[in-house]
C-alpha positions in Angstrom: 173.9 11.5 44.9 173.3 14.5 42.9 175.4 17.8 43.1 172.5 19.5 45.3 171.7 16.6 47.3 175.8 16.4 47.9 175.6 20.0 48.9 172.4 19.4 51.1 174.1 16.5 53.0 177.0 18.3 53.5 175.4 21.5 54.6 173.4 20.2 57.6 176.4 17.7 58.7 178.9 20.9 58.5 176.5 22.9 60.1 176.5 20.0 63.2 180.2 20.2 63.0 180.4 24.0 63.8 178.3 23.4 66.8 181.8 21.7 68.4 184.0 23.9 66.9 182.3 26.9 68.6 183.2 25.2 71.9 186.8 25.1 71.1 186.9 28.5 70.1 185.8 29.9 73.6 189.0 27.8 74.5 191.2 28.8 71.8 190.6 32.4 72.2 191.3 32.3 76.0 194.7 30.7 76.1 197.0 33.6 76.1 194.6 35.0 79.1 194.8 31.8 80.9 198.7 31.9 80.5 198.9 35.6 81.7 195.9 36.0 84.4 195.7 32.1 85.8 199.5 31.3 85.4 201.0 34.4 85.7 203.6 34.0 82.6 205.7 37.0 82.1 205.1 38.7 78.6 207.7 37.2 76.7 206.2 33.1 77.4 202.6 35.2 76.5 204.6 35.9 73.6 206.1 32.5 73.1 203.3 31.4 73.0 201.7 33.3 70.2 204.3 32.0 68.3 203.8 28.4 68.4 200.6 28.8 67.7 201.0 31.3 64.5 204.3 29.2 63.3 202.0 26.3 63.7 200.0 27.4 60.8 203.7 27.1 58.2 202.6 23.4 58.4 199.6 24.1 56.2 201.5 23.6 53.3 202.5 20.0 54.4 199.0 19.2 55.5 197.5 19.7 52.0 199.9 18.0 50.6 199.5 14.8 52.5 195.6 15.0 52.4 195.7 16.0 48.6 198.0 12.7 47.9 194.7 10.8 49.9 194.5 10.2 54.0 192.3 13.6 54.4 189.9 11.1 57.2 192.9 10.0 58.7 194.9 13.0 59.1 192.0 15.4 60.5 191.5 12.2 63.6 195.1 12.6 63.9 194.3 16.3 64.3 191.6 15.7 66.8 193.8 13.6 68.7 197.0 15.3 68.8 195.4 19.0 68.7 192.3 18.8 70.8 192.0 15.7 73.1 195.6 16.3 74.2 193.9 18.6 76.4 193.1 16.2 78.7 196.7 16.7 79.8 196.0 19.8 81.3 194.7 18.4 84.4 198.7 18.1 85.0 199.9 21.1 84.2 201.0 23.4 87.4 203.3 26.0 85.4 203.1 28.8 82.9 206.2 26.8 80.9 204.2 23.1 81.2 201.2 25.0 79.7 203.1 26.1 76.4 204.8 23.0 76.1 201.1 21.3 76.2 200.2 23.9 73.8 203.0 23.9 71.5 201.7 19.7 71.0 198.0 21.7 69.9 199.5 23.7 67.7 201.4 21.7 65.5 198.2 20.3 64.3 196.3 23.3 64.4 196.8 24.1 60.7 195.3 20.4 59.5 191.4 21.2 59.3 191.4 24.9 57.0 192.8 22.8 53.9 190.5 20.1 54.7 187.5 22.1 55.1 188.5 24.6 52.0 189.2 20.6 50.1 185.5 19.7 51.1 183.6 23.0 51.0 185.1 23.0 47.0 183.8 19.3 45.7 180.8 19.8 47.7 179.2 23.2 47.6 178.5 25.0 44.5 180.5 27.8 43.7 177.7 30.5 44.5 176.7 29.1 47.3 180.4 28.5 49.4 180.2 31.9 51.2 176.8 31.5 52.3 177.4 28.1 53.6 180.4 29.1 55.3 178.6 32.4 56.8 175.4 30.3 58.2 178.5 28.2 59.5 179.9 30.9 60.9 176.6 31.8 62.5 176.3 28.9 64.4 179.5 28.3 65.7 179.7 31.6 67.3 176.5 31.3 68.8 177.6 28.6 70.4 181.0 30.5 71.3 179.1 33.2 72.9 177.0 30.5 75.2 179.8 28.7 76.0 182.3 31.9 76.9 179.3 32.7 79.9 179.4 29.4 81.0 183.5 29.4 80.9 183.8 32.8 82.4 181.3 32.4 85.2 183.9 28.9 86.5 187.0 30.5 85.4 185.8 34.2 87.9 185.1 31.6 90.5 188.5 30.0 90.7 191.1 30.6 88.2 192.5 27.9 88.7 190.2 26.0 87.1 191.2 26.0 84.2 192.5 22.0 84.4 189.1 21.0 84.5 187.9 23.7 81.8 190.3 22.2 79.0 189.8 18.7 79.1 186.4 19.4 78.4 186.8 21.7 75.6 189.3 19.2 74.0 186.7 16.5 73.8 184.0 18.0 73.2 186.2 20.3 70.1 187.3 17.0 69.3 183.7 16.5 67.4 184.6 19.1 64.5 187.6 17.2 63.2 185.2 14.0 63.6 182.7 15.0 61.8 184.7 16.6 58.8 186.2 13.4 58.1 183.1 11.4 57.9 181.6 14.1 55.4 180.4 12.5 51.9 182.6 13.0 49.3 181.8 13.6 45.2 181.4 10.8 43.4 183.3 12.1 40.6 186.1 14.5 40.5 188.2 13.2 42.8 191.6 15.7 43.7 194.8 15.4 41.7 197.4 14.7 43.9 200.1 17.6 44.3 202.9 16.0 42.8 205.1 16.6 46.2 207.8 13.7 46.0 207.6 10.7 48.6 209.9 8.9 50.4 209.3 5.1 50.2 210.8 1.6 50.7 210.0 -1.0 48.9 208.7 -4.1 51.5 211.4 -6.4 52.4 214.1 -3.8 51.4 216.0 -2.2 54.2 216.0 1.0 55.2 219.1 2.6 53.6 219.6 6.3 54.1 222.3 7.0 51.5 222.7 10.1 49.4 219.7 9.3 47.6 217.6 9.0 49.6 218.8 12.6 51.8 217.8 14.1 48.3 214.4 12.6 48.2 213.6 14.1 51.7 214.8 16.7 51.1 212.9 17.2 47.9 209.8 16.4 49.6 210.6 18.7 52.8 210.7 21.8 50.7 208.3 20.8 47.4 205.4 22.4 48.8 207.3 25.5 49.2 208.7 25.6 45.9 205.3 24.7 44.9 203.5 27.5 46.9 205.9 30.0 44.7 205.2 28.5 41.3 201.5 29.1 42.5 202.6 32.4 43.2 204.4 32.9 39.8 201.3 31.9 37.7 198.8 33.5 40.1 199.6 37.4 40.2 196.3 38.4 41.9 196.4 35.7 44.7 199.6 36.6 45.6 198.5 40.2 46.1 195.8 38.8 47.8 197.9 36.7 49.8 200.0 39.9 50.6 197.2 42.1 52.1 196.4 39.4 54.1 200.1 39.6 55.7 200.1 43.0 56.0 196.6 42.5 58.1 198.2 39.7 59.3 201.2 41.6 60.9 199.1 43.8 62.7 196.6 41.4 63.9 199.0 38.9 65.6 201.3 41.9 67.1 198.5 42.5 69.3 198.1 38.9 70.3 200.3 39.0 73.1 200.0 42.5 74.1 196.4 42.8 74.8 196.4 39.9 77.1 199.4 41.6 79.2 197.0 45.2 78.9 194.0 43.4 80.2 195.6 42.0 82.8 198.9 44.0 84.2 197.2 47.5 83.3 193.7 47.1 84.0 193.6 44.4 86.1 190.3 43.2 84.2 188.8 40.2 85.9 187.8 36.5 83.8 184.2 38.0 83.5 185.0 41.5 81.7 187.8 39.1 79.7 185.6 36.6 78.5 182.6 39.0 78.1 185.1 41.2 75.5 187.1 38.7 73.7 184.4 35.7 73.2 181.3 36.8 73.8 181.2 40.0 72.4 183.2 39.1 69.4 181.2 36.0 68.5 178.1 37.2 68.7 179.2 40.5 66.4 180.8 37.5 64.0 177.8 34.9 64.6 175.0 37.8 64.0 177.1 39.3 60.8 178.8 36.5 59.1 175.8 35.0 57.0 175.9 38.6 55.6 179.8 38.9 55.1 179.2 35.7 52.9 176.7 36.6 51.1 178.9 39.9 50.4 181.4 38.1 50.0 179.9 35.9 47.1 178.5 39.1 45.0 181.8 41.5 45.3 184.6 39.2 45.4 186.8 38.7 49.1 189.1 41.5 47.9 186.6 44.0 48.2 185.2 42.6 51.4 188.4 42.3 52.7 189.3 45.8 52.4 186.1 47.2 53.6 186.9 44.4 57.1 190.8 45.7 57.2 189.8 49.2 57.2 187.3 48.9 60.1 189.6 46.9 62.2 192.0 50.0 62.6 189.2 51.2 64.8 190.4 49.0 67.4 193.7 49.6 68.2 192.8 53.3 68.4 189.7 52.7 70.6 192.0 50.6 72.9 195.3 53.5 72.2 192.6 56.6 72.8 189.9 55.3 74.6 190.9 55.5 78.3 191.4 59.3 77.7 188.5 60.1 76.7 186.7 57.5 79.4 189.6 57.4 82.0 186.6 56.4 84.7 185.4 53.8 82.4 188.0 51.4 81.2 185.6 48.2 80.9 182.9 50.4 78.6 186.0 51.3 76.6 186.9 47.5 76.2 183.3 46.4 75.4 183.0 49.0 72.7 186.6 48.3 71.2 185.5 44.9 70.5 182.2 45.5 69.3 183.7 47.4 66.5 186.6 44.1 66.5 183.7 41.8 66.3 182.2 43.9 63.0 185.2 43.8 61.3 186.4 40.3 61.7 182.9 39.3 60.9 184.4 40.0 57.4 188.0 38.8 57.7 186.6 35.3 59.2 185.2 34.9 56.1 187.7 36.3 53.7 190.5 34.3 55.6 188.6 30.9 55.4 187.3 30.6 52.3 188.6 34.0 50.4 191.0 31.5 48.8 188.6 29.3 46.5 188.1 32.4 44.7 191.7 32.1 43.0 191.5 28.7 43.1 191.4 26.5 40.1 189.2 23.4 40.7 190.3 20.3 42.9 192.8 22.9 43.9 191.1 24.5 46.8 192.8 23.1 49.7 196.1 23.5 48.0 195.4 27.1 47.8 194.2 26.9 51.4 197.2 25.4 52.5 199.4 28.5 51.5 196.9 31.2 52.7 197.6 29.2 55.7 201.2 29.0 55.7 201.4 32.8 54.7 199.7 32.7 58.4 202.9 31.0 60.1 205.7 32.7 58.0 204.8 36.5 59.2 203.7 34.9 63.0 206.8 34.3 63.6 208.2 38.0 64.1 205.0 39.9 65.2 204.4 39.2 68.4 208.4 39.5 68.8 207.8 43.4 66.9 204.3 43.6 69.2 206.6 42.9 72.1 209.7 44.8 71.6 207.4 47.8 71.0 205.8 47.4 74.0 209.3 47.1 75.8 210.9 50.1 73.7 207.6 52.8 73.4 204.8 51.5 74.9 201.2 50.1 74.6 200.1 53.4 72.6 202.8 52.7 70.2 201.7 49.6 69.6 198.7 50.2 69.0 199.4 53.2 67.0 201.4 50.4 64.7 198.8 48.2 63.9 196.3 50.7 63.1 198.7 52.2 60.0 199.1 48.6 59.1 195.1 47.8 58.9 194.6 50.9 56.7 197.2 49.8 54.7 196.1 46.2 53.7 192.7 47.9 53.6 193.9 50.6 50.5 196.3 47.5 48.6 192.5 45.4 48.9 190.8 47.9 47.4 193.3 48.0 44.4 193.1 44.6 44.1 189.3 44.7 43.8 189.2 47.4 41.4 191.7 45.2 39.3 190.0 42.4 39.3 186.6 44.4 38.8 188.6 45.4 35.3 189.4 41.4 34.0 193.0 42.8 34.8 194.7 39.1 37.0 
């Protein structure tokens, strides 16, 4: 087929796909609450938690290598296996501590489909058109978010406890976006380069030997996609500032992971209904309603620029959340609803600039590559925020907190705009 009929076919099946993924964000986005309001895990397992899942993301960088050396069908069923049916599993669990180990097995292959969708959204979609393909993607699978946070809500208000049955559901039925990205078409030409990343391997019939040599080669292949990542870096000045907004966004983001699940819940006291109605529904249908936009934005001024105009709106939200219950002390859930309305705007813009920002810098056949750092970048500074988010909360406070993340937000914000009027210039 044709370039446009490639694109076609891949549009509508993508499209399909987002349908199932919009299920398993209404889960994703509730575990943390699950953990704190259903389980009652003290702040630093909330916190734990956050970790896995952002240190998760470090394993980016080995998931594009493996699908960019061949395997991508094979390694995003793994995923689906190993990251969403495991699920089922949670009809067992009766702790706080069982329910992070269950989710520390979803979040080691929670980094596998963002270079496999970047990989496919590259070959197949023509460069003008990636951000609007992504955006109408976006559209739909926070539609289908916001449906399915009502329906999750109403079950989870009536019996928090429920949650076993809740999960096994959204584990198979999320199981259908993996599925479906690995039966996607693929060019007929133009097929990726593998990375070069070395390989461990035994010759059949030889046995299994592990002398010197072969402790170097693992080794070698354990840490060539981060020696890799850094030569990309060396070559690539602007996507490395890119990639460094994104962390300083990044850090301020996932500090307040963990802490406004413990505000919601130990300070206000919200119940499963204000929760979901805040944190899904309200943010995906601010995201559903104003991604098709941000990609189209996104595809005229460059994700730099779009990325500074999101990051600048986002520090909003901590200060609605830090300021808002003086100025509405009688009114705590109206102070909620309107923080995330203004969340929901801005990540409208940073869902698309975190997804598929990263095909701007790359070269061709390279997209998943790049991917694969952006999401690494993810895991490397996930690792201490919600330990800073934490010990800030411990040392000064929610306020402070809060406070924090807001200077941070500006700041990525004012380094994007540089980095667009740069780039604006033909300076890289």
């Amino acid at each position: 087929m044709d370039a446009i009929q490639l694109e076609r076919a891949t549009s509508r099946r993508y499209y399909l796909a987002t349908v199932f993924q919009g299920i398993w964000t209404t889960g994703q986005y509730l575990f943390p609450f699950v953990l704190a309001k259903s389980l009652g895990a003290p702040g630093w397992l909330v916190t734990l938690s956050v970790v896995l899942e952002t240190s998760g993301m470090t394993l980016g960088l080995y998931w594009s290598q493996l699908m960019a050396g061949g395997g991508r069908r094979r390694w995003l069923l793994w995923s689906g296996i190993g990251g969403r049916l495991v699920l089922i599993a949670a009809l067992l669990v009766h702790t706080a501590s069982a329910f992070v180990v269950l989710l520390a097995v979803v979040y080691f292959f929670i980094s596998v489909v963002f270079p496999a969708q970047n990989s496919i959204l590259q070959d197949n979609i023509r460069p003008h058109r990636r951000g609007t393909v992504f955006g109408r993607g976006a559209l739909v699978q926070h539609l289908t978010a916001a449906v399915a946070s009502v329906a999750v809500g109403a079950v989870l208000q009536r019996d928090p406890d429920l949650f076993r049955w809740v999960y096994p559901v959204i584990g198979i039925l999320g199981f259908g976006f993996p599925l479906i990205l690995s039966r996607l078409p693929r060019p007929e030409t133009g097929a990726l380069a593998g990375s070069g990343a070395a390989v461990v391997s035994i010759t059949p019939g030889e046995p299994a030997v592990v002398d010197a040599a072969v402790w170097r080669r693992l080794i070698n292949a354990l840490t060539a996609p981060f020696r890799e990542a850094g030569e990309t870096f060396r070559h690539d000045r602007a996507f490395f500032w890119y990639e460094t907004n994104f962390s300083i966004y990044g850090v301020a983001f996932i500090m307040l992971s963990p802490v406004v699940p413990l505000y919601f819940t130990e300070v206000w006291q919200l119940s499963y209904q204000d929760i979901t109605m805040a944190r899904v529904l309200i943010t995906s249908l601010g995201v559903a309603l104003l991604g098709p936009p941000a990609g189209r934005v996104m595809d005229v001024i460059h994700p730099a620029r779009l990325c500074a105009l999101a990051f600048g709106w986002l520090a909003l939200f901590p200060l609605l959340l830090a300021f808002g219950p003086l100025v509405l002390p009688l009114a705590p859930v109206g102070v909620v609803y309107l923080a995330f309305v203004v969340f929901s705007v801005g990540m409208a813009g940073v869902h698309v600039g975190w997804n598929v920002g990263s095909i701007a810098f790359a070269p061709p056949g390279k997209g998943g590559h790049y991917q694969g750092i952006h999401v690494a970048m993810v895991g490397i500074r996930g690792v201490l925020a919600p330990v800073l988010g934490y010990v800030l909360l411990l040392w000064l406070g929610y306020r402070a907190v809060f406070l924090t993340a807001a200077v941070l937000f500006l700041a990525a914000s004012a380094s994007s705009m540089s980095l667009g009027r740069r780039l604006a210039k033909g300076r890289r």
